[in-house]
C-alpha positions in Angstrom: 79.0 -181.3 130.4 80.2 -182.7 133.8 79.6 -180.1 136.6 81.6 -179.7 139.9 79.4 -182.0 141.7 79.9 -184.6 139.0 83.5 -184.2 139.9 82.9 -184.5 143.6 81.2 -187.9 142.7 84.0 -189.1 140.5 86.3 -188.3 143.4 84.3 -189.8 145.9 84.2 -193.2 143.9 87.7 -193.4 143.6 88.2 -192.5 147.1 85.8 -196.0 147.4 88.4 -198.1 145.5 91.5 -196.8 147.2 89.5 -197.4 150.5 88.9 -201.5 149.3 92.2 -201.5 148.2 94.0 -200.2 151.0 91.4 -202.5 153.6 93.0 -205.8 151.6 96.5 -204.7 151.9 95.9 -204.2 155.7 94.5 -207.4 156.4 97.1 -209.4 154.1 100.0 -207.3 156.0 98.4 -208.0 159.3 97.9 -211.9 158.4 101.7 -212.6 157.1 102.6 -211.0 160.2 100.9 -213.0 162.2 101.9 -216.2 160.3 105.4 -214.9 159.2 104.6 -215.6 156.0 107.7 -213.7 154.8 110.3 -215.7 156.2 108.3 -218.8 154.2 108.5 -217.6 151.0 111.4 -214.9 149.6 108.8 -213.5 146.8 107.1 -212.3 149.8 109.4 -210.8 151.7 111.2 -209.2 148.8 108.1 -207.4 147.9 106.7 -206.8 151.2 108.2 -203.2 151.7 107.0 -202.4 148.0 103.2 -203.8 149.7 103.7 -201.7 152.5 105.1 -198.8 150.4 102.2 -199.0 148.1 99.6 -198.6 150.8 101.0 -195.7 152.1 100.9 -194.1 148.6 96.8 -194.8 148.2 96.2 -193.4 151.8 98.1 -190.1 150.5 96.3 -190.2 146.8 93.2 -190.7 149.2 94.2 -187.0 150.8 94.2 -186.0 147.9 91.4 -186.7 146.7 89.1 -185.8 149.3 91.0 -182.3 149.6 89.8 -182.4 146.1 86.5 -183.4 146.4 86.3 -180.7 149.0 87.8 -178.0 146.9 85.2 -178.9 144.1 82.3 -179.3 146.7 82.4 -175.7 148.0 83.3 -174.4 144.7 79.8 -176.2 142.9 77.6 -175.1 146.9 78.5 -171.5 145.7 77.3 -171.6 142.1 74.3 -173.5 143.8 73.8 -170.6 146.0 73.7 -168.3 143.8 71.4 -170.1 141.9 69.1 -170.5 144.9 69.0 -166.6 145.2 68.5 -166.1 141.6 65.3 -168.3 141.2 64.1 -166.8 144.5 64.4 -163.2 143.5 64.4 -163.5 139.5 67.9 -162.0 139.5 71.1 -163.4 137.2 73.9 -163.7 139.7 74.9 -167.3 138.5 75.3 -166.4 134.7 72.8 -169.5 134.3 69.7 -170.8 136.2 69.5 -174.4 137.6 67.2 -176.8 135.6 64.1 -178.5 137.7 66.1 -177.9 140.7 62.9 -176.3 142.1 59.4 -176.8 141.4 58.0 -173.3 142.8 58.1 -171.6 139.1 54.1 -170.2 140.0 55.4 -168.2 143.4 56.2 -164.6 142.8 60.0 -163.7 143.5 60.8 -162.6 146.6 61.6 -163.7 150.4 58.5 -165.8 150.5 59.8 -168.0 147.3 63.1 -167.8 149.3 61.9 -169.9 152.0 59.7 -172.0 150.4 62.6 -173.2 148.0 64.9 -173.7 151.5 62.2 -175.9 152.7 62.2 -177.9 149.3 65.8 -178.0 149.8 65.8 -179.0 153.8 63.6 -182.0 152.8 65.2 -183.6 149.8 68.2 -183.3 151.8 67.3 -184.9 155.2 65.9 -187.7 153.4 69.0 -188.4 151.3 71.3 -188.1 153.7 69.5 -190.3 156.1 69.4 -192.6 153.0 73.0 -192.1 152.9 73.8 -193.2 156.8 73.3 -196.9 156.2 76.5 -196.8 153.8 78.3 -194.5 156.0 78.0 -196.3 159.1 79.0 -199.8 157.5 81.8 -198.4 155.5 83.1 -197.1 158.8 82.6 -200.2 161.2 84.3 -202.2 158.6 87.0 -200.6 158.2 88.0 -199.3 162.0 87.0 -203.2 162.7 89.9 -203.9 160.2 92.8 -201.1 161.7 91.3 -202.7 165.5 92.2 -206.2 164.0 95.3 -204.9 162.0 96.6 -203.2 165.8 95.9 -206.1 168.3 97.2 -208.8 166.0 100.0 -206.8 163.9 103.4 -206.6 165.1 104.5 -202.9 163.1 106.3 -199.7 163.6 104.7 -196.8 165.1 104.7 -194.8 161.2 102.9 -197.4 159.6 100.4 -197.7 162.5 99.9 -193.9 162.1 99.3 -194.4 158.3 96.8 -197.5 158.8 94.8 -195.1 161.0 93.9 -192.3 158.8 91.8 -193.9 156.9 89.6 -195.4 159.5 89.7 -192.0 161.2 88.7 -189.9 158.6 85.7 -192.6 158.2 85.0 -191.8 161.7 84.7 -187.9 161.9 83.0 -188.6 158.4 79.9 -190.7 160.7 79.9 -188.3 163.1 79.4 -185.2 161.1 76.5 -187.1 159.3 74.9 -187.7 162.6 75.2 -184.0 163.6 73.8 -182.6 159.7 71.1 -185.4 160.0 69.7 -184.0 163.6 70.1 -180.5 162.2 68.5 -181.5 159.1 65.5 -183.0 161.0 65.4 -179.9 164.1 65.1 -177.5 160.8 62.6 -179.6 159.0 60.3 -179.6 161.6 60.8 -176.0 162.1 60.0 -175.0 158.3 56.9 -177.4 159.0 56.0 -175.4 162.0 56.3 -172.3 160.2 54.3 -172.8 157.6 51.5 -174.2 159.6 51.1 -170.5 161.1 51.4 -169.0 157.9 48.3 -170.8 156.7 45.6 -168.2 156.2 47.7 -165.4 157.1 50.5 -163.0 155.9 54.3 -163.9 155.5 55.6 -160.5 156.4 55.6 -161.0 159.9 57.5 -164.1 160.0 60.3 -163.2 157.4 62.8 -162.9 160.4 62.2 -166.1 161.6 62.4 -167.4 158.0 65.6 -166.0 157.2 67.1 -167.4 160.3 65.8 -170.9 159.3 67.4 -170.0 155.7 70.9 -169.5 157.2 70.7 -172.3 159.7 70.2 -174.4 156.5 72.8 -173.0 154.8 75.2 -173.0 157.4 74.6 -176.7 158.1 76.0 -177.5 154.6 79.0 -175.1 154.8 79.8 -176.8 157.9 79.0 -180.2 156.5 80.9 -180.0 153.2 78.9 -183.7 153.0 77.9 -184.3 149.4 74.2 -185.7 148.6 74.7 -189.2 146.9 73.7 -188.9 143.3 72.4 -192.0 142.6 70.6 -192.4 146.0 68.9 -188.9 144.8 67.9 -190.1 141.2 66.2 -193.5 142.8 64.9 -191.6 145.2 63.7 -188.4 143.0 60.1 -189.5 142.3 58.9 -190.6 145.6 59.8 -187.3 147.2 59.0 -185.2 144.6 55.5 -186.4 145.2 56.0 -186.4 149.3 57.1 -182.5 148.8 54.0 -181.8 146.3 52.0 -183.7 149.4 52.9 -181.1 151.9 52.9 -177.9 149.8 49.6 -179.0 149.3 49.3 -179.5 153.1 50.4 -175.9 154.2 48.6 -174.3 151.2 52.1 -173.0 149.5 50.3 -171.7 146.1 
């Protein structure tokens, strides 16, 4: 049964292909321009509005989609969270519990577990979004590179220069938003570290305001984020930090 973040993912990947797509259109548009390659040959220019046409249709299926993929994003983060709660306090708020999401099954329920799962969750996610940048930052050089090309050399109206530029754009604010969440990530992940390392050998009571406030900073991160994890960057990478994480539990005695 696909889930909401399965969704997100097929969304995402068609968002991909519309982005290739659209790219190629730009540069052939931008290169018959250049060359007049319409006035050369009539099949051309007969179907160069429908070209033109066309690209603006994927940009706006593109909208779509990543209004979407948005939609489904915060709608499968809210099941998630209720999920976090409920293996953190042994309560039923999700209807169902989340299979090996966590791997604290031994701690007792209660704020303690709370944390400790946030800090699971704060380190899988830095490292797959930082995973995750390399893709992010090419996909986004490439194609502003192409709409930078596409301007200078072009010779177009102003409403097909605004439509060219939402895609790069929204690549953009997409690189920049994973720069923010990756310091965030990394700020909070040394602070759970620090945490912890004053917790060893004494009682979590005294600390539980500073570990909420670690909890929401986490979780406020994502909200404001709305940046899915990459799936298949997760499943390569499951093993090695599954192991990493069992290192530091270890490390900061989290029995």
């Amino acid at each position: 049964m696909k889930t909401d973040y399965d969704r997100v993912n097929e969304c995402n990947n068609w968002k991909g292909w519309i982005l290739i797509f659209s790219t190629i259109i730009t540069i052939a548009l931008t290169i018959n321009e250049q060359y007049n390659g319409a006035s050369e040959s009539i099949i051309i220019k007969d179907y160069l509005d429908l070209i033109i046409g066309l690209n603006s249709i994927l940009v706006l299926i593109y909208i779509v989609l990543d209004l979407r993929a948005d939609h489904l994003y915060n709608k499968a983060e809210k099941l998630r969270r209720l999920q976090y709660i409920d293996n953190s306090f042994n309560t039923g708020f999700a209807g169902h519990s989340a299979s090996n999401y966590f791997s604290q099954d031994n701690l007792i329920p209660g704020f303690y577990k709370l944390t400790v799962n946030c800090f699971e969750n704060t380190f899988h996610t830095y490292h797959i979004v930082k995973l995750m940048q390399k893709s992010i930052y090419r996909n986004a050089l490439l194609v502003l590179l192409v709409f930078m090309f596409s301007a200078v050399v072009g010779n177009k109206g102003a409403v097909r220069m605004i439509i060219e530029a939402i895609l790069p754009l929204a690549l953009v604010q997409n690189t920049i938003r994973t720069i923010i969440v990756v310091g965030r990530l990394e700020t909070l992940l040394d602070s759970f570290k620090a945490l912890f390392t004053t917790l060893i050998g004494t009682t979590f009571a005294s600390r539980e305001p500073e570990a909420i406030k670690q909890v929401i900073d986490y979780e406020t991160t994502l909200a404001w984020a709305s940046l899915p994890l990459d799936s298949k960057l997760f499943q390569v990478s499951q093993t090695q930090l599954a192991t990493e994480w069992d290192a530091l539990k270890s490390q900061y005695s989290i029995i």
